[in-house]
C-alpha positions as a Markdown table, in Angstrom:
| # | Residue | x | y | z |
|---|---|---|---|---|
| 1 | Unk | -8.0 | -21.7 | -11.3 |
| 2 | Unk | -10.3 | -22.7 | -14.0 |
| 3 | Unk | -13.4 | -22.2 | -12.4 |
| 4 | Unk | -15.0 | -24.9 | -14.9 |
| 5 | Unk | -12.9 | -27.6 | -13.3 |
| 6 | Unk | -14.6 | -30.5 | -12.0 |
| 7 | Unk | -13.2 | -32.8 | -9.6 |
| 8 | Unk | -14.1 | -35.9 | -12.0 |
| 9 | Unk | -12.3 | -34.3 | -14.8 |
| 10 | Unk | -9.0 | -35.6 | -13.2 |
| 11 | Unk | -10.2 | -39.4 | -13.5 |
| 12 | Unk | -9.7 | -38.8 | -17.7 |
| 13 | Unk | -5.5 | -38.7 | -16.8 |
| 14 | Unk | -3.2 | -40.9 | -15.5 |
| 15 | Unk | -1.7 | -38.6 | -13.1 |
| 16 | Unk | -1.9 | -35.1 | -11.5 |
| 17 | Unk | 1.1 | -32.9 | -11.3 |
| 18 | Unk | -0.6 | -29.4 | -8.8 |
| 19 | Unk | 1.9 | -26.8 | -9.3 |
| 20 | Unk | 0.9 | -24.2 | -6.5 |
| 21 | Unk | -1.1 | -24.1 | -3.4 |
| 22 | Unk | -4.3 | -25.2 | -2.5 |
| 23 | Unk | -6.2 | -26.2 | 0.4 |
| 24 | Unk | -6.4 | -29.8 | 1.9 |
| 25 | Unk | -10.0 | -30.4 | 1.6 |
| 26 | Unk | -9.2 | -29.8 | -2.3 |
| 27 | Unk | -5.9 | -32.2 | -2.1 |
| 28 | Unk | -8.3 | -35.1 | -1.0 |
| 29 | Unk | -11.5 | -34.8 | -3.3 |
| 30 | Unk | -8.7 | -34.9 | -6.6 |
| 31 | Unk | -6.8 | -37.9 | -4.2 |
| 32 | Unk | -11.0 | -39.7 | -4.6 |
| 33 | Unk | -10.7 | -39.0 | -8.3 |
| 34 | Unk | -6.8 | -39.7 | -9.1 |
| 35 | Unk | -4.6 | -41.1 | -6.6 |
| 36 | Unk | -1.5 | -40.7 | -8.3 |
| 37 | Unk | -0.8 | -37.1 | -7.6 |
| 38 | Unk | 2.4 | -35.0 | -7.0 |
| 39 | Unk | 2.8 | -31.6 | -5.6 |
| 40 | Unk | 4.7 | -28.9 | -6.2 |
| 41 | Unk | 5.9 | -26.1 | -4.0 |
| 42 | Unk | 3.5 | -26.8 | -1.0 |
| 43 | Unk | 5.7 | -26.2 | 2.2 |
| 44 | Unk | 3.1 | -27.6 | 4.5 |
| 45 | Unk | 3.5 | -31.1 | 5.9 |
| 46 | Unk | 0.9 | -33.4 | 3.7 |
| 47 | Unk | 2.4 | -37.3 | 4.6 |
| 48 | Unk | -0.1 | -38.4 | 1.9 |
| 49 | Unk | 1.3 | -36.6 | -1.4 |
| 50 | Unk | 4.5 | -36.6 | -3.3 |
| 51 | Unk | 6.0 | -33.5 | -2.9 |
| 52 | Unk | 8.6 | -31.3 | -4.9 |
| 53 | Unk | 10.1 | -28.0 | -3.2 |
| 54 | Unk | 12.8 | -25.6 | -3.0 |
| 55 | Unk | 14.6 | -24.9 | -0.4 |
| 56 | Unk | 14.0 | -21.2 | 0.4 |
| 57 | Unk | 13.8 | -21.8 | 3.8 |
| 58 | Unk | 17.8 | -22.8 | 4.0 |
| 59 | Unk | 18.5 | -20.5 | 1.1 |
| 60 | Unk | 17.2 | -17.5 | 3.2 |
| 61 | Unk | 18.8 | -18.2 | 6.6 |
| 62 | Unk | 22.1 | -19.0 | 4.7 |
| 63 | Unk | 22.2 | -15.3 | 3.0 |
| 64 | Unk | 21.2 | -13.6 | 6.2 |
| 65 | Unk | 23.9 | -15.5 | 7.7 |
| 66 | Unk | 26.6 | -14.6 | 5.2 |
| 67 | Unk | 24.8 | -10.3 | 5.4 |
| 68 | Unk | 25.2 | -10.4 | 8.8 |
| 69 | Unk | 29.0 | -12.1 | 8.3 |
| 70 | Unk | 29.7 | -8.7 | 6.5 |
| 71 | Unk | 28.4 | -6.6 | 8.9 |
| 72 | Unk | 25.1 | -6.1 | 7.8 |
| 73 | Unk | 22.3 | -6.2 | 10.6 |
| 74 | Unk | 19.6 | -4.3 | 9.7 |
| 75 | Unk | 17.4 | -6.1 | 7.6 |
| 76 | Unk | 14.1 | -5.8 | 6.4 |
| 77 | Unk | 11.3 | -9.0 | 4.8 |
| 78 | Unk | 8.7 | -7.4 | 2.7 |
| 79 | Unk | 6.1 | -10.2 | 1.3 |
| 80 | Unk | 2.8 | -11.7 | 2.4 |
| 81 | Unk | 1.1 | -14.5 | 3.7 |
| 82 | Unk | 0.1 | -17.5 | 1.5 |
| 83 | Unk | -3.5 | -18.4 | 0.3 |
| 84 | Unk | -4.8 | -21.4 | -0.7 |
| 85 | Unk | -6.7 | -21.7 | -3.7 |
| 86 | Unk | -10.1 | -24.2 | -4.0 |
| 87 | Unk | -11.8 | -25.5 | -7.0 |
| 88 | Unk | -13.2 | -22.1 | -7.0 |
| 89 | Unk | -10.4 | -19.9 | -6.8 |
| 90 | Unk | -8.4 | -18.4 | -3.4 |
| 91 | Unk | -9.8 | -18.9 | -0.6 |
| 92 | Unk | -9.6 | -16.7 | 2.8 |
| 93 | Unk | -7.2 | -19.2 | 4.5 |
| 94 | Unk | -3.8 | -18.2 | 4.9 |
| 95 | Unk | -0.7 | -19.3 | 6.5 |
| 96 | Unk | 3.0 | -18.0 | 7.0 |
| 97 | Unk | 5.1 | -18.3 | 3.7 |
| 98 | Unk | 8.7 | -20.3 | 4.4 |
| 99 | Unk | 10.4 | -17.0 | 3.6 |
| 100 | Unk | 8.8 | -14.9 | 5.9 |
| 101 | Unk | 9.4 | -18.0 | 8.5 |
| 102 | Unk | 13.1 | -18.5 | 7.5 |
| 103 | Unk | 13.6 | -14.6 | 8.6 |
| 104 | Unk | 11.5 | -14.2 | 11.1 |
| 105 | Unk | 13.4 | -17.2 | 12.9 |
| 106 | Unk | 16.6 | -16.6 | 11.9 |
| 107 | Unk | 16.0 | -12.8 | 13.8 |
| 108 | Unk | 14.9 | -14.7 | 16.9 |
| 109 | Unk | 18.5 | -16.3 | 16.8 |
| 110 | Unk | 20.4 | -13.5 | 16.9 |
| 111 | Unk | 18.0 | -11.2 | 19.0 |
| 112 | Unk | 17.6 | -8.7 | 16.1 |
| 113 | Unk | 13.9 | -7.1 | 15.8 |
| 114 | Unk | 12.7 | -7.6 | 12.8 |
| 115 | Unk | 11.4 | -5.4 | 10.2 |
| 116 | Unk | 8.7 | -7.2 | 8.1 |
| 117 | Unk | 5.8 | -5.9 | 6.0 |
| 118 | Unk | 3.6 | -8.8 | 4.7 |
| 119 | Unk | 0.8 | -7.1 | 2.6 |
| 120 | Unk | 0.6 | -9.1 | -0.6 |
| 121 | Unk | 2.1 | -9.9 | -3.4 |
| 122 | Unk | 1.6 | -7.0 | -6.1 |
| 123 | Unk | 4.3 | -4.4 | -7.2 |
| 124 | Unk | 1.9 | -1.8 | -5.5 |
| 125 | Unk | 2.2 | -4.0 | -2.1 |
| 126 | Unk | 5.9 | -4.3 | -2.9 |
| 127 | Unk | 5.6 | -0.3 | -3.2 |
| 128 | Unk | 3.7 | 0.2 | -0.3 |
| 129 | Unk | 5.8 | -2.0 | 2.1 |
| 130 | Unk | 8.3 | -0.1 | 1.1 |
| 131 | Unk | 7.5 | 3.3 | 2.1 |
| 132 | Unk | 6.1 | 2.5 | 5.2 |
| 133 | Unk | 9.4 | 0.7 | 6.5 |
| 134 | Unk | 11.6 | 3.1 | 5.1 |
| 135 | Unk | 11.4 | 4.8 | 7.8 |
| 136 | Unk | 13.5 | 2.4 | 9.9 |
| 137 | Unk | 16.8 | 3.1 | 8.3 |
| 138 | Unk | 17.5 | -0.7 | 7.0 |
| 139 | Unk | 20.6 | -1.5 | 4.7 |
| 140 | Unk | 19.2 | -4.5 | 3.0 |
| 141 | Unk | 15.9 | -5.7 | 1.9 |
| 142 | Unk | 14.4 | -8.8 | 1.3 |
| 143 | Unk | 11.8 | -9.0 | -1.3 |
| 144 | Unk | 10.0 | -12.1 | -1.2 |
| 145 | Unk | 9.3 | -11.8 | -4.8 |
| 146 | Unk | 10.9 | -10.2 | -8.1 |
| 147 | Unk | 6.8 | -8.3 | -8.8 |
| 148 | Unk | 7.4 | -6.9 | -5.5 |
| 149 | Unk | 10.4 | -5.4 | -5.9 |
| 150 | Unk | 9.3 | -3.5 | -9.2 |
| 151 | Unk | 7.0 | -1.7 | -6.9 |
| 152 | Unk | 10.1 | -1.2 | -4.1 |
| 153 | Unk | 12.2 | 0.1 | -6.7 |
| 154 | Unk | 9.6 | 3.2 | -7.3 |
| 155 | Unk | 8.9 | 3.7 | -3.8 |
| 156 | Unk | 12.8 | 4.2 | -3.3 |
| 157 | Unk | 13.5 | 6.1 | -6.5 |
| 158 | Unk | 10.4 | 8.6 | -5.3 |
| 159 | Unk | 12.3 | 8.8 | -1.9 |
| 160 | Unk | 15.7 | 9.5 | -3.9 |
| 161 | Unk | 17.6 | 6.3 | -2.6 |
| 162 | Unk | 19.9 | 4.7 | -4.2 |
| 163 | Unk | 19.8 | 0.8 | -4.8 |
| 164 | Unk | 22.6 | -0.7 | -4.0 |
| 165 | Unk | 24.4 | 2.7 | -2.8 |
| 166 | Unk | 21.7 | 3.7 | 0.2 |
| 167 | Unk | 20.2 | 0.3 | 0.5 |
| 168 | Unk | 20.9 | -3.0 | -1.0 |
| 169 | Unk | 18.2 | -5.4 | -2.8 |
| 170 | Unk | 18.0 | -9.3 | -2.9 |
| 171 | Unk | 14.6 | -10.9 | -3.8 |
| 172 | Unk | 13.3 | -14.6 | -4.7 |
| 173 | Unk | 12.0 | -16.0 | -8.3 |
| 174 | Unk | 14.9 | -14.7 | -10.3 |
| 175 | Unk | 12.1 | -14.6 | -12.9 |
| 176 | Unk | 12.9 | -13.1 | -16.3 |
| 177 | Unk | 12.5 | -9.4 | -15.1 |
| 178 | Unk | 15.5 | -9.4 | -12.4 |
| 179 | Unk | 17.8 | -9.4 | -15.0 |
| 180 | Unk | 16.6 | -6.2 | -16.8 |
| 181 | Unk | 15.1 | -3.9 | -13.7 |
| 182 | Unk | 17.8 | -1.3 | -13.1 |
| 183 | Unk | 19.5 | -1.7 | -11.6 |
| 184 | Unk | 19.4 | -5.4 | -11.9 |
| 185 | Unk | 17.8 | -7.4 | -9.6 |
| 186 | Unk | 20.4 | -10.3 | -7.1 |
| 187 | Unk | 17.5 | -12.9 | -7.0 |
| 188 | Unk | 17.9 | -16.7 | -5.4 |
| 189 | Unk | 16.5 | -18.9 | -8.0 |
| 190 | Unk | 14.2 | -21.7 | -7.1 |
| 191 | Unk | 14.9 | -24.3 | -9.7 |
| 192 | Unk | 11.7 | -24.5 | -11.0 |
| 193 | Unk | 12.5 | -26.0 | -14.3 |
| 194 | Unk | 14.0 | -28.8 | -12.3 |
| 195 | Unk | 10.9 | -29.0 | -10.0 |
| 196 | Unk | 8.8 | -29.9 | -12.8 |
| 197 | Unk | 11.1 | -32.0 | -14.7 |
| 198 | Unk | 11.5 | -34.3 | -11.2 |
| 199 | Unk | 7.7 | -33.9 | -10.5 |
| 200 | Unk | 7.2 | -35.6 | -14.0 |
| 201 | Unk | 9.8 | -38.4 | -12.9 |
| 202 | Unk | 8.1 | -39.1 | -9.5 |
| 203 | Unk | 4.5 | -39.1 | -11.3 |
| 204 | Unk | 6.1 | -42.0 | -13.5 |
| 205 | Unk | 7.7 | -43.6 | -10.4 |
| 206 | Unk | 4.1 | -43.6 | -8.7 |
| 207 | Unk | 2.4 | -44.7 | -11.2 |
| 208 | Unk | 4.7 | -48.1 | -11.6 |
| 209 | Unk | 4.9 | -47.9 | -7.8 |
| 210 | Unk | 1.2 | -47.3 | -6.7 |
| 211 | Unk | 1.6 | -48.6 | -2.6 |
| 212 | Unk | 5.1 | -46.9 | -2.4 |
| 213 | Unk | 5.4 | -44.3 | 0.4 |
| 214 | Unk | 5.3 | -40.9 | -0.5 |
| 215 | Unk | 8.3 | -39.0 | -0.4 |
| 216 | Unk | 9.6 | -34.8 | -0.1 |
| 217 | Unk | 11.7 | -33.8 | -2.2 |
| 218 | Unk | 13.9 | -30.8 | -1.4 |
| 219 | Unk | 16.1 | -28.8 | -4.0 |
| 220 | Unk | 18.5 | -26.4 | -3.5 |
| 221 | Unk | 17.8 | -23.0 | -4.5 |
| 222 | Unk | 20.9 | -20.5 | -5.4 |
| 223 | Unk | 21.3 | -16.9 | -5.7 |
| 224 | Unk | 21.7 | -15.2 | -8.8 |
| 225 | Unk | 24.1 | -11.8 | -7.9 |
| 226 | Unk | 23.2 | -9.0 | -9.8 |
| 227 | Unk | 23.8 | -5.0 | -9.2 |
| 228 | Unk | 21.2 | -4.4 | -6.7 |
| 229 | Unk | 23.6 | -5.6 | -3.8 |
| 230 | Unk | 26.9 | -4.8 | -3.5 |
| 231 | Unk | 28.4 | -8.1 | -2.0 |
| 232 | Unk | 28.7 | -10.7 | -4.1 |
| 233 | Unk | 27.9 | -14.0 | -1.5 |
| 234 | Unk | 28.9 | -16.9 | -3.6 |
């Protein structure tokens, strides 16, 4: 966050497109400034925004579904919490992040313990997740995040494990890295270029349509199978 930003600085646009996440209080002094706003990727519930999202929540519970289909049941979540940022930049408020949520839920289902480590969102908390759970003997992990797998892979090639052979990889982004780790990253993709396109269309909807009701937008995210898990899901 550009910590020159000035609330009043959003009364020089028509409209305010917030890609990320940030806390309430922040949502409502740019709402005083520019009330034609449109959110992206905020999971929360917010009845007074426009709001554009993926949906990893399905996408998770629909993979773990289809792991568990091919007889694969123990399953670890490595990721962290989420951390609204302020005018000023992050702020100590955190909440669960809908991955961690999907999973966590999904193991209450089917009375499996889970095995979850979230300590951030760096490849060095992707590393150090990783070698504290391996200890657990999983067969899959779920990386919340393609910059935490980068440090996962190290912490398994230090431990002389295999990916996909001793332990199979799927993470979320499918940013421009998962295609060139290696082994190749399987990463669900959020649709973010479609996220923003939509966001745009909304923005132009609320502007024309300043007293219609806000409405959530959900799009589908889809997994992008690469080497780092054996079974192909689609």
């Amino acid at each position: 966050m550009d910590k020159a930003f000035q609330f009043t600085d959003a009364q020089k646009y028509d409209g305010v497109i917030v890609a990320g996440v940030f806390t309430q209080e922040f949502y409502a002094n740019l709402a005083k400034n520019n009330p034609h706003i449109v959110l992206i990727d905020d999971y929360r519930y917010l009845p007074a925004y426009d709001i554009i999202r993926n949906s990893y929540f399905e996408a998770t519970q629909i993979v773990l579904d289809q792991l568990l289909e091919n007889g694969l049941n123990k399953i670890a979540f490595i990721g962290g919490n989420i951390h609204p940022m302020n005018n000023n930049g992050e702020t100590t408020d955190s909440y669960q992040d809908i991955r961690a949520k999907a999973y966590l839920m999904w193991t209450r289902l089917h009375n499996i313990s889970p095995l979850i480590a979230l300590n951030g969102w760096t490849p060095k908390d992707g590393f150090d997740s990783m070698n504290a759970l391996l200890k657990d003997n999983f067969q899959v992990a779920l990386m919340a995040s393609d910059q935490l797998t980068i440090g996962a892979y190290r912490a398994l090639k230090q431990h002389q494990l295999k990916v996909p052979q001793d332990l199979q990889i799927i993470s979320y982004n499918d940013s421009d890295i998962a295609e060139y780790l290696v082994p190749s990253l399987s990463s669900i993709n959020p649709a973010s270029l479609s996220m923003g396109k939509i966001a745009v269309q909304r923005l132009v909807h609320r502007l024309n349509n300043p007293n219609d009701i806000p409405i959530h937008i959900n799009l589908p995210a889809k997994a992008t199978w690469r080497e780092s898990s054996e079974i192909n899901l689609n």
